[in-house]
C-alpha positions as CSV (number, residue, x, y, z in Angstrom):
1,X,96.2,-69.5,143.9
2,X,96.6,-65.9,143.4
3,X,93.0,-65.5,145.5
4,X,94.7,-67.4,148.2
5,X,97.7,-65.2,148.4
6,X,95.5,-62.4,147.7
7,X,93.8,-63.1,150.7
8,X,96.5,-64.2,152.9
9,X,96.0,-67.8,152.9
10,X,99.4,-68.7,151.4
11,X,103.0,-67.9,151.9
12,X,106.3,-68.8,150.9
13,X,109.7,-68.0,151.8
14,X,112.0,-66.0,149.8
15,X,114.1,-68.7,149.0
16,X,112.0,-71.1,147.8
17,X,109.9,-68.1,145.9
18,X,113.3,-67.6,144.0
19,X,113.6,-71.3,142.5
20,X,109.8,-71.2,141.6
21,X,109.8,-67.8,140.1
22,X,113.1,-68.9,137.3
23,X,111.5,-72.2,136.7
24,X,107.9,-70.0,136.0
25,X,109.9,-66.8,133.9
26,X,111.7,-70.2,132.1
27,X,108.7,-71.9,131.0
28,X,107.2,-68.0,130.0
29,X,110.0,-67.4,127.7
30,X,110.2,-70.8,126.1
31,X,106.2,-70.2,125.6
32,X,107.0,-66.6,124.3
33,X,109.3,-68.3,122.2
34,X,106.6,-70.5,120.4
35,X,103.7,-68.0,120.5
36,X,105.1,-67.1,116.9
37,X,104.0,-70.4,115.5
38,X,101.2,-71.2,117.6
39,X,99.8,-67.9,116.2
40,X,100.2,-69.7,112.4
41,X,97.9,-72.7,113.7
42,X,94.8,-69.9,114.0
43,X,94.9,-69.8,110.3
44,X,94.1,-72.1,107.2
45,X,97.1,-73.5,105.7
46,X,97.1,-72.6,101.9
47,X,96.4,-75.8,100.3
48,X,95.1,-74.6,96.9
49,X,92.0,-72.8,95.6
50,X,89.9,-75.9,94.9
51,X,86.2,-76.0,97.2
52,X,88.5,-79.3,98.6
53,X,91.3,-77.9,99.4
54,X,89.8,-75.0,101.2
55,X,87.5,-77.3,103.3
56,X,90.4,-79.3,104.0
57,X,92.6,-76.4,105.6
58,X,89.3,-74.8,107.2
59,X,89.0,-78.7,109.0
60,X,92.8,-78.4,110.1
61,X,92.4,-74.7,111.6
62,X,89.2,-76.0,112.9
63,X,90.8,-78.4,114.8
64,X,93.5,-76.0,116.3
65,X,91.4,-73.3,117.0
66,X,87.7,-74.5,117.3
67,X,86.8,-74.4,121.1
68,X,88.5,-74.4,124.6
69,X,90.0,-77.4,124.5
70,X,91.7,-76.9,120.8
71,X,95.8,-76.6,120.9
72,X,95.6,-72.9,120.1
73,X,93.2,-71.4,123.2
74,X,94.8,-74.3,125.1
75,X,98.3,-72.5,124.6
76,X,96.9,-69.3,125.5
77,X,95.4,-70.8,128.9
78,X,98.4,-71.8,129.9
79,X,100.3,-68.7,129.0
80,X,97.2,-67.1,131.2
81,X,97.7,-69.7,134.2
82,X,101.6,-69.3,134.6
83,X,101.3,-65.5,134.1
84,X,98.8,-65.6,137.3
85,X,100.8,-67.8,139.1
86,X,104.1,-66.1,139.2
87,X,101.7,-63.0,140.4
88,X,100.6,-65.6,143.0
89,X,104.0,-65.7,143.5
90,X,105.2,-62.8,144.4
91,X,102.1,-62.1,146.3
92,X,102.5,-65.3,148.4
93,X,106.6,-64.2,149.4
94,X,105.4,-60.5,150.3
95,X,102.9,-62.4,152.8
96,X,105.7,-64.4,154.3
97,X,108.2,-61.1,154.7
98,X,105.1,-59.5,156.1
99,X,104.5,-62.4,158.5
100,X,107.9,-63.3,159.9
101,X,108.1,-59.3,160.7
102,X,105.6,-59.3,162.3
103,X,106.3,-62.6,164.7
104,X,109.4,-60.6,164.3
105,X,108.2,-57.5,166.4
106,X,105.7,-59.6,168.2
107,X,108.7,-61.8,170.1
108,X,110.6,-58.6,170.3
109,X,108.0,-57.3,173.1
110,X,109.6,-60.6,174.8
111,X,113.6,-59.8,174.7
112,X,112.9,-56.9,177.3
């Protein structure tokens, strides 16, 4: 989306731009708000000192953190996304001022 708005390809109006930007800077805070724990899921959990215990909490970080589609880089992705979308965002409402002044001063040739 942000190459779309980047390139001109998408607008919004200020008002809608409004409602979409709180509901993206809510969702960012409430993910701000969990990054804390999420960051505890990248380590082992401290299950003893025993060769079993430690393969045990090596499986459960393993299965947080392990490739692109564990909870942990998941998380992040989405943190990522909205980030790029509310840039998308602002970019889109800058190409819808930038359009309606220019329809703006195009009609105003007309009014004389």
């Amino acid at each position: 989306m942000l190459g779309d708005a980047q390139a001109g390809r998408w607008a919004v109006d200020e008002e809608t731009g409004i409602h979409l930007r709180s509901a993206i800077v809510t969702m960012q805070h409430r993910l701000d708000q969990l990054a804390p724990r999420v960051g505890f899921l990248k380590q082992a959990p401290k299950l003893g000192n025993d060769e079993y215990a430690r393969t045990v909490a090596e499986h459960m970080r393993a299965a947080m953190d392990s490739d692109d589609q564990s909870l942990v880089p998941v998380f992040e992705a989405l943190r990522e996304g909205l980030e790029s979308l509310r840039q998308a965002l602002d970019t889109a409402v800058r190409n819808y001022d930038a359009a309606d002044e220019a329809a703006t001063r195009h009609l105003g040739q007309f009014k004389e």
